[in-house]
C-alpha positions as CSV (number, residue, x, y, z in Angstrom):
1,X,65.4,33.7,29.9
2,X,61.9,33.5,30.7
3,X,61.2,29.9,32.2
4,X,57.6,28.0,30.2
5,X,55.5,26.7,32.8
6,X,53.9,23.2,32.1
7,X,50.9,22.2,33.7
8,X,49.7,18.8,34.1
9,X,46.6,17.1,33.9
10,X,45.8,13.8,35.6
11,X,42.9,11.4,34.4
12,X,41.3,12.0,37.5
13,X,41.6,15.8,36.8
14,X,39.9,15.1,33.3
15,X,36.9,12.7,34.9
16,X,36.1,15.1,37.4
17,X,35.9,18.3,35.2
18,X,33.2,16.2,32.8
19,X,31.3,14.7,35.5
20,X,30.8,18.2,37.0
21,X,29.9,19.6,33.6
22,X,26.9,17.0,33.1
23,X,25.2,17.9,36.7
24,X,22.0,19.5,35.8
25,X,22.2,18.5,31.8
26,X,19.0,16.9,30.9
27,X,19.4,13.2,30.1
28,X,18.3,12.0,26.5
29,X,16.8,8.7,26.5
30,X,17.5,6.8,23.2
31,X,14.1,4.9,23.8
32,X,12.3,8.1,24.4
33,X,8.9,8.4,22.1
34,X,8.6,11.0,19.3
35,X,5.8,13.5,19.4
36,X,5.6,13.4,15.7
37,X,4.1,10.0,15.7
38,X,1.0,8.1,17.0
39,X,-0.6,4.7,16.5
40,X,-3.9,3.6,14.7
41,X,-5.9,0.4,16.4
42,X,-9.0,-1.2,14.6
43,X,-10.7,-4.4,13.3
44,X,-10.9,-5.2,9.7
45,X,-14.2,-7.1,8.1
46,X,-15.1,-9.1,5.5
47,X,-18.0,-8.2,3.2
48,X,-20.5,-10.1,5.7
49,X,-19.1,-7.6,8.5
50,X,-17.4,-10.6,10.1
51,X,-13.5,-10.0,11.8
52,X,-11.2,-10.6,8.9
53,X,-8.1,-12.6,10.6
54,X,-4.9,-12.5,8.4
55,X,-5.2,-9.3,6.3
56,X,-2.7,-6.6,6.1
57,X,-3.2,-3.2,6.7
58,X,-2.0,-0.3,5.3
59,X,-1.7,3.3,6.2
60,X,-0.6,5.9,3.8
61,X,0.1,9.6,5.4
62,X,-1.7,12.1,3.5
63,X,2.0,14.1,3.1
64,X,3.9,11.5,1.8
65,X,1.2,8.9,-0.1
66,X,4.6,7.0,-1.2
67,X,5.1,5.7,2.5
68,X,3.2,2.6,3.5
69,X,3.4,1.3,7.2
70,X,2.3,-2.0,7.5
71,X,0.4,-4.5,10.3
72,X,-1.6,-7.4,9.9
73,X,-4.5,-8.4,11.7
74,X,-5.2,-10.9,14.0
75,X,-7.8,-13.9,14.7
76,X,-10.1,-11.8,16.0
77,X,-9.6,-9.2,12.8
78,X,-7.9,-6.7,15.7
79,X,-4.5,-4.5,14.1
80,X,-3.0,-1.9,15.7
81,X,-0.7,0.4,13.2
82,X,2.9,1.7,15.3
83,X,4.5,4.9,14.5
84,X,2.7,6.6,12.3
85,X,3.6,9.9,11.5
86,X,0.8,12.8,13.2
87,X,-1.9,14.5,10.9
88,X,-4.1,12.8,8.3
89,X,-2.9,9.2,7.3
90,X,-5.6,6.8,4.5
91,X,-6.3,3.3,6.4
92,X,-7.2,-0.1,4.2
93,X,-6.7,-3.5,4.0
94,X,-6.5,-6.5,1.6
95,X,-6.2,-10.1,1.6
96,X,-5.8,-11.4,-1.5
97,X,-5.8,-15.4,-0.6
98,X,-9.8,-14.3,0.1
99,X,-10.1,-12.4,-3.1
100,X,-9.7,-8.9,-1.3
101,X,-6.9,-7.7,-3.7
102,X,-4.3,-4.9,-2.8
103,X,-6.7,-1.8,-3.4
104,X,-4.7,1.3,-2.9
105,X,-5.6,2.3,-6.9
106,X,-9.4,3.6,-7.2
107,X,-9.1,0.8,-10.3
108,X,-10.1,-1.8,-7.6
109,X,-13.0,0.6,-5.4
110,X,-16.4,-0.2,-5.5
111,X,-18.2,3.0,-7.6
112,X,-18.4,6.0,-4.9
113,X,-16.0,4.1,-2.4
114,X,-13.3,6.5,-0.7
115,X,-10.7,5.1,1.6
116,X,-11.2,5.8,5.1
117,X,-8.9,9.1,6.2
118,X,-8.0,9.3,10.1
119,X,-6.3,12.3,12.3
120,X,-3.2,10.9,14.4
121,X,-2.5,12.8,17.1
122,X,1.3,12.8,19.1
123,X,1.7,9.7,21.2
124,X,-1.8,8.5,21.0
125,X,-3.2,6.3,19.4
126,X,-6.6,6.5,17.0
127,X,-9.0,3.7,18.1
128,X,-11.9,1.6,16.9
129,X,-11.5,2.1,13.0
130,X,-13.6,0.0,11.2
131,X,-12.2,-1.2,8.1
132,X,-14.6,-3.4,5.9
133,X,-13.8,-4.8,3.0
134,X,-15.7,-6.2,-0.4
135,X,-17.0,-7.5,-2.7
136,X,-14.4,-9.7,-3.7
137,X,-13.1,-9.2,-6.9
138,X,-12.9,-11.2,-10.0
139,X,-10.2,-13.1,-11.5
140,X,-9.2,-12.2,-15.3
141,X,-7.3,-14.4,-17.4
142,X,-5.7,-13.5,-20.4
143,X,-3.8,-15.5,-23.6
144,X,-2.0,-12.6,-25.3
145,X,-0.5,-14.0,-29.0
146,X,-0.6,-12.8,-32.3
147,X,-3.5,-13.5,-34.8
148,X,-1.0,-15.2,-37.2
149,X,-0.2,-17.7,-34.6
150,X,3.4,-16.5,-34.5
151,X,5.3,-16.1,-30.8
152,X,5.0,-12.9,-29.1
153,X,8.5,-12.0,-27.4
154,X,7.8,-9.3,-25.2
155,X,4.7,-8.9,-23.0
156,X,2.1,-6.4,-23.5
157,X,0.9,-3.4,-21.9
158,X,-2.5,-3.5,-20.1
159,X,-4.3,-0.1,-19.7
160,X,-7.8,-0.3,-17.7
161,X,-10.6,2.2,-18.0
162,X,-13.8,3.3,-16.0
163,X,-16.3,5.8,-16.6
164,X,-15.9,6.9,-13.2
165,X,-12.8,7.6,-12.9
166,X,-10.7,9.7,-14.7
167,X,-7.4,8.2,-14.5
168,X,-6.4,4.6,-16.1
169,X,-4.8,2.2,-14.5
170,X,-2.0,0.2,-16.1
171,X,0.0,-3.2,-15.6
172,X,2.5,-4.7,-17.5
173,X,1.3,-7.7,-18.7
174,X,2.9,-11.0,-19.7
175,X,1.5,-13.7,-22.5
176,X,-0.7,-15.5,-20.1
177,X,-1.3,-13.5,-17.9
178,X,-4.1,-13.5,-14.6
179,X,-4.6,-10.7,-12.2
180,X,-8.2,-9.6,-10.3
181,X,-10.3,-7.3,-11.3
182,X,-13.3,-5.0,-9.4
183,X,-16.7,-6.7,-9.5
184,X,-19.7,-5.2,-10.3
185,X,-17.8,-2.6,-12.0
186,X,-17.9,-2.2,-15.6
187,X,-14.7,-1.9,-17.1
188,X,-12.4,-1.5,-20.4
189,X,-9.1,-2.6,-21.3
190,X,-6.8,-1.9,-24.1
191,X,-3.6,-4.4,-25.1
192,X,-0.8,-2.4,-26.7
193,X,2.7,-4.7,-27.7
194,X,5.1,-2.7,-30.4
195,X,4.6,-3.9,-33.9
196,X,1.0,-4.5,-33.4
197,X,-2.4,-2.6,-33.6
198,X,-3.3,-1.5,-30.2
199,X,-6.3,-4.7,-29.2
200,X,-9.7,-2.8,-27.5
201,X,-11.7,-5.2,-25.3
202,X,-15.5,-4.8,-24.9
203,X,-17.4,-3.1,-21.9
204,X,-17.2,-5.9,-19.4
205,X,-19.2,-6.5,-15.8
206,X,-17.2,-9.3,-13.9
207,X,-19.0,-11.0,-10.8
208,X,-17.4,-11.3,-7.6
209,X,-15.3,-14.9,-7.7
210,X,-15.9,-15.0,-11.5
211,X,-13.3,-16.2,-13.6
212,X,-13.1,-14.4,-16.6
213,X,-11.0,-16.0,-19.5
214,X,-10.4,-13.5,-22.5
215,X,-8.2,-14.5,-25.5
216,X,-6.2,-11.6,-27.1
217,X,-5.3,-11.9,-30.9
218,X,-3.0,-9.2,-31.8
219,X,-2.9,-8.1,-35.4
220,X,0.5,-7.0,-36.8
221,X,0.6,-3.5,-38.1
């Protein structure tokens, strides 16, 4: 009968083998940058062209517009924007607590504004963008109830219109209800609330810091 061998293996045996194996393998840095991002530094500015301390900027990359990377700026008005993917990325800013509201819908552009498009190249970074903001909007303030006087229940669906542009822009309003709107823009809106005829505002101009207080009497259908 044919006697079975049986080698054994120390620990030291074991160590050695995988030590020699990973000679000459390229280490992998966990900290090490990745060439399919880059940076964006700039200043933001108020309407005047003065630095805008406090305001957050946005960058959306042109192929994914749902991705948002965020900074805010400084004293000085001075953000820098980390790790943002390479290619074409849209740049703004808003500070609301100045009446700069969040303006990544064109509902909120001055007429013929675009936002401001950069190129990001691999592990550099885009510098001196100039991101200036204005006017400041208006504030619009709305009582939504019925014209009978009864209590409305459920809150009301806002749809906002302007000749130059083609898509609307909606919010989901509430009863009282206050949100900014674009100055020097002229603007509709419609009310719609189930069980009631849909309410049409009038063509309306707003001026920036304007408060604009609109009662909205819903007739039942």
């Amino acid at each position: 009968m044919r006697k079975q061998r049986r080698t054994m293996i120390s620990s030291k045996m074991v160590v050695a083998t995988m030590a020699a194996l990973s000679i000459g393998a390229p280490a992998r840095s966990q900290s090490a940058p990745s060439l399919a991002y880059g940076s964006v530094q700039g200043t933001v500015l108020d309407e005047n062209g003065r630095p805008l301390g406090g305001a957050t900027v946005f960058a959306r990359p042109e192929q994914d517009m749902f991705k948002e990377i965020r900074a805010t700026s400084d004293a000085k008005g001075n953000f820098v924007l980390a790790d943002v993917p390479v290619g074409g990325v849209y740049v703004d800013a808003f500070k609301e607590s100045d009446g700069y509201p969040y303006n990544a819908f064109a509902f909120y552009k001055p007429i013929g504004e675009t936002t401001l498009k950069v190129k990001v190249e691999p592990l550099m970074q885009t510098q001196d963008i100039a991101i200036k903001l204005g006017p400041k909007a208006a504030t619009l303030h709305l009582e939504i109830t019925p014209a009978d006087g009864g209590p409305l229940f459920t809150g009301a669906e806002l749809e906002f219109t302007r000749d130059d542009i083609p898509s609307p822009y909606s919010v989901r309003a509430r009863p009282h209800h206050t949100m900014f709107v674009p100055s020097f823009v002229p603007f509709r809106f419609s009310a719609t609330v189930p069980g009631y005829k849909q309410w049409n505002s009038q063509l309306i101009t707003a001026q920036p810091g304007e408060t604009l207080n609109i009662a909205v009497h819903l007739e039942r259908q």
